[in-house]
Every structure is written in structure tokens, then in C-alpha cells.
LOPANU-313910 format. One record per residue: residue in one letter; z, y, x of N, C-alpha, C in turn; chain. Coordinates in steps of 0.2 Angstrom, whole numbers, plus 5000, padded with zeros to 4 digits. Example, Ala and Ser with C-alpha at 12.3 -4.5 7.8 and 13.67 -1.06 7.14 Angstrom:
BEGIN
ATOM  res   n_Z   n_Y   n_X  ca_Z  ca_Y  ca_X   c_Z   c_Y   c_X  chain
ATOM    a  5039  4972  5066  5039  4978  5062  5039  4984  5066      A
ATOM    s  5035  4989  5064  5036  4995  5068  5039  5000  5064      A
//
This chain:
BEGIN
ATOM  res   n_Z   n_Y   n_X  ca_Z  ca_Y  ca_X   c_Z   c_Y   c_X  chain
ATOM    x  5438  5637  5529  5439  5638  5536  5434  5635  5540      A
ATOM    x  5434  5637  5546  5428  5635  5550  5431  5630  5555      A
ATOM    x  5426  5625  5555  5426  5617  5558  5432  5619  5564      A
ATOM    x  5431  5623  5570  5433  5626  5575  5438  5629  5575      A
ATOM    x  5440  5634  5570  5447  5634  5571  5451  5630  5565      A
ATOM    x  5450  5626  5563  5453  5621  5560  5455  5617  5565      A
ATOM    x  5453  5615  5571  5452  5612  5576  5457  5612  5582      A
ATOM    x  5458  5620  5582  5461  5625  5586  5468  5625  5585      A
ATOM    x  5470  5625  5576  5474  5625  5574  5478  5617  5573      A
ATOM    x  5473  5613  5574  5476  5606  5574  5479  5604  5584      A
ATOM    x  5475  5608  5587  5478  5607  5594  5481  5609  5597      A
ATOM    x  5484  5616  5594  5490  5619  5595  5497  5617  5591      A
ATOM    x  5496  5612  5586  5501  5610  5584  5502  5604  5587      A
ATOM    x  5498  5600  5589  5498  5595  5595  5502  5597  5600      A
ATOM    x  5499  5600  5602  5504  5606  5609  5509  5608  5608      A
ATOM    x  5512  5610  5602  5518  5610  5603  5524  5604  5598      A
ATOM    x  5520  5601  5598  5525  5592  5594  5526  5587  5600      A
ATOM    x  5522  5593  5604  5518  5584  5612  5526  5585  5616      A
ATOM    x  5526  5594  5617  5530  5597  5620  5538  5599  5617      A
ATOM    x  5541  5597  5611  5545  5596  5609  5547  5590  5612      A
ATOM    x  5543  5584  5608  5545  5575  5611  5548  5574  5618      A
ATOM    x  5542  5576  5621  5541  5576  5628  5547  5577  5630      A
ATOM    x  5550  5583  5630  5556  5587  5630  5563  5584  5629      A
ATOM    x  5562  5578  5623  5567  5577  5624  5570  5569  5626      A
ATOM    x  5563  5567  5630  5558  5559  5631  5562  5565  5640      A
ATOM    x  5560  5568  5643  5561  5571  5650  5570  5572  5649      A
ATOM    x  5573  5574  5644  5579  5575  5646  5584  5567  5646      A
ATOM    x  5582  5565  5642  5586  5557  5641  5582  5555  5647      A
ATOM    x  5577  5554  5650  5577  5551  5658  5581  5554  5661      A
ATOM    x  5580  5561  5663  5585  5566  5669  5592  5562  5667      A
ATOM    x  5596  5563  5662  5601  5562  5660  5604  5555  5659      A
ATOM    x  5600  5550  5658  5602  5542  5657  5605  5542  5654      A
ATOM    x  5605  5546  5648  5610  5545  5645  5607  5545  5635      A
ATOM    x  5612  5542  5631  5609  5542  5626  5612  5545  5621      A
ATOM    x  5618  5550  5624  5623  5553  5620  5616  5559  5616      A
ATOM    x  5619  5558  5609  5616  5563  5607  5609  5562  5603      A
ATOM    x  5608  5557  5605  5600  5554  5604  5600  5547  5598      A
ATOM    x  5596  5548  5594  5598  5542  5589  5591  5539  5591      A
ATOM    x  5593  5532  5590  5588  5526  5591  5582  5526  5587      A
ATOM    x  5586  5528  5580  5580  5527  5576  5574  5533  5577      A
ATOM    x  5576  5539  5580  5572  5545  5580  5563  5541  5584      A
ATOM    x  5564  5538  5590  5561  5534  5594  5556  5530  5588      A
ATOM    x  5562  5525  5586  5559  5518  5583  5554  5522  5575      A
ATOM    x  5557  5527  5572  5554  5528  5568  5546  5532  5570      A
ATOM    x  5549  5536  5574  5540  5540  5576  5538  5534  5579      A
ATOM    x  5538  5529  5582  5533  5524  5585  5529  5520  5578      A
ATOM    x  5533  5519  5575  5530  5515  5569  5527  5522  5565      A
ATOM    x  5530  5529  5563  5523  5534  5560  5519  5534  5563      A
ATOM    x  5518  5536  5572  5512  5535  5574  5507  5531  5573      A
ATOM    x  5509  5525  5575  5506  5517  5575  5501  5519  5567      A
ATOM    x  5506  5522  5562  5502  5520  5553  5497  5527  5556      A
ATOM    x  5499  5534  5560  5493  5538  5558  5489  5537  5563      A
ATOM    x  5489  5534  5568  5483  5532  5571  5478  5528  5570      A
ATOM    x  5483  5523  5564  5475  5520  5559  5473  5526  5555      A
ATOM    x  5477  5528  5552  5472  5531  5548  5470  5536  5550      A
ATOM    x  5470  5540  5556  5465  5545  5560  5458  5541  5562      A
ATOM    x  5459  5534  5562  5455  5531  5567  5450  5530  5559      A
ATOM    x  5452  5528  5552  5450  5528  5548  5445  5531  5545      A
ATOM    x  5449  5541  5546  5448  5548  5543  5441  5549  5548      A
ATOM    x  5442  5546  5555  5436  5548  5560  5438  5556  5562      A
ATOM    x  5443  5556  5562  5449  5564  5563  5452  5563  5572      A
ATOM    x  5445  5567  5576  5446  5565  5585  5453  5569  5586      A
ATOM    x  5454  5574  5582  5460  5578  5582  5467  5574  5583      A
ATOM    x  5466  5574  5578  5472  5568  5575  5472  5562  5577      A
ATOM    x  5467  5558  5580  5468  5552  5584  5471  5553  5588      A
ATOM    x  5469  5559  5595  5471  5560  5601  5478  5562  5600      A
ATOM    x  5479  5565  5596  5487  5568  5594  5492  5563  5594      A
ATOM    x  5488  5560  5590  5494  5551  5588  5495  5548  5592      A
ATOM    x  5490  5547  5598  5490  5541  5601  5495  5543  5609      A
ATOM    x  5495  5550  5610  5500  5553  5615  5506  5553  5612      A
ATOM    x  5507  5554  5604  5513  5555  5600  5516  5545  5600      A
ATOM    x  5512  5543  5601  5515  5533  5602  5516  5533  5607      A
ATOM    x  5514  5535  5614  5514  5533  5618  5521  5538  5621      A
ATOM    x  5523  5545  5620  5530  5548  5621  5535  5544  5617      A
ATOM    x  5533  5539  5610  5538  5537  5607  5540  5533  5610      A
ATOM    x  5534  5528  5612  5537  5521  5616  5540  5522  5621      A
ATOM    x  5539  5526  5625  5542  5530  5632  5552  5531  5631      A
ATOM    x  5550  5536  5626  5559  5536  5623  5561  5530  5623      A
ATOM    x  5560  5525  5621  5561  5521  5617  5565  5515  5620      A
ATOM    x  5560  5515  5628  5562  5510  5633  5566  5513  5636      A
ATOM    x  5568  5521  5638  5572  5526  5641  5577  5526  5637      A
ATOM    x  5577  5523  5629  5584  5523  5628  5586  5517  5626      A
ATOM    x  5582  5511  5627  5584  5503  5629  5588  5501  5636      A
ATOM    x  5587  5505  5641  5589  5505  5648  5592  5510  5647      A
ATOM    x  5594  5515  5646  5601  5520  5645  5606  5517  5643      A
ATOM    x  5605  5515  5637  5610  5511  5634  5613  5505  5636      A
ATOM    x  5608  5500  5640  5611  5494  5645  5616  5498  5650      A
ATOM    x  5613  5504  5654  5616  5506  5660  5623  5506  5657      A
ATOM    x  5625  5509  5650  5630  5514  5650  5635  5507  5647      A
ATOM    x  5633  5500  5647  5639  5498  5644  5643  5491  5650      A
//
């Protein structure tokens, strides 16, 4: 495959993993609510992130670095969004 759609193919799957999370990181804000949302889902993609951003930052994969690093940073986002949801609701 060529360097460029390899590339293309790595950033449309970005695109729609950013846009899943994203998705469900905007509805537990809108909603303040944590029905339906499990804690680990958060806690576990921060911690995958966090291991593939080393090792993208390792591979030298600009692809996958920048993927990870938005993918940590929607994780973290959820994560405090359902630490304060959680407090609200008790």
C-alpha cells in the first residue's frame, strides 16, 4: 500500500473513533447523568491511550500519535464528566 493511503486510512478511522467518544463524552455532559455509562469504559481507554501514545511516540507513527493523544484527552474529559455527574446525582 502506498505511504498516503495508508495514512488516509489511518485518519478516517480516527475520524470516526474521535466521533464515537466524542459522542458519548457530549451526551453524559448534555445529560449529567451517568445512567448507562460505566466508569471503567473512561478509566480503561485513558490508561490504553496513555500506553499507545508511547508507543506511537516510539513507532515515530505522526498518525497514531495524534489519534492517541485526542483519544486521552476525550478520555480524560469523560472521565471528569462522570466524577461530577456522579457527585451531582448523590
Amino acid at each position: 500500500m502506498k505511504p498516503e493511503l495508508t495514512d488516509l486510512i489511518g485518519w478516517g478511522a480516527t475520524i470516526v473513533l474521535l466521533l464515537t467518544i466524542s459522542s458519548q463524552v457530549y451526551q453524559q455532559w448534555r445529560s449529567r447523568s451517568t445512567q448507562g455509562v460505566s466508569h471503567w469504559l473512561f478509566a480503561g481507554q485513558l490508561l490504553a491511550s496513555a500506553g499507545f501514545v508511547t508507543y506511537s511516540l516510539l513507532q515515530g507513527d505522526v498518525v497514531f500519535v495524534v489519534s492517541n493523544v485526542f483519544l486521552l484527552f476525550t478520555a480524560l474529559l469523560g472521565q471528569i464528566l462522570y466524577l461530577r455527574n456522579r457527585r451531582a446525582q448523590r
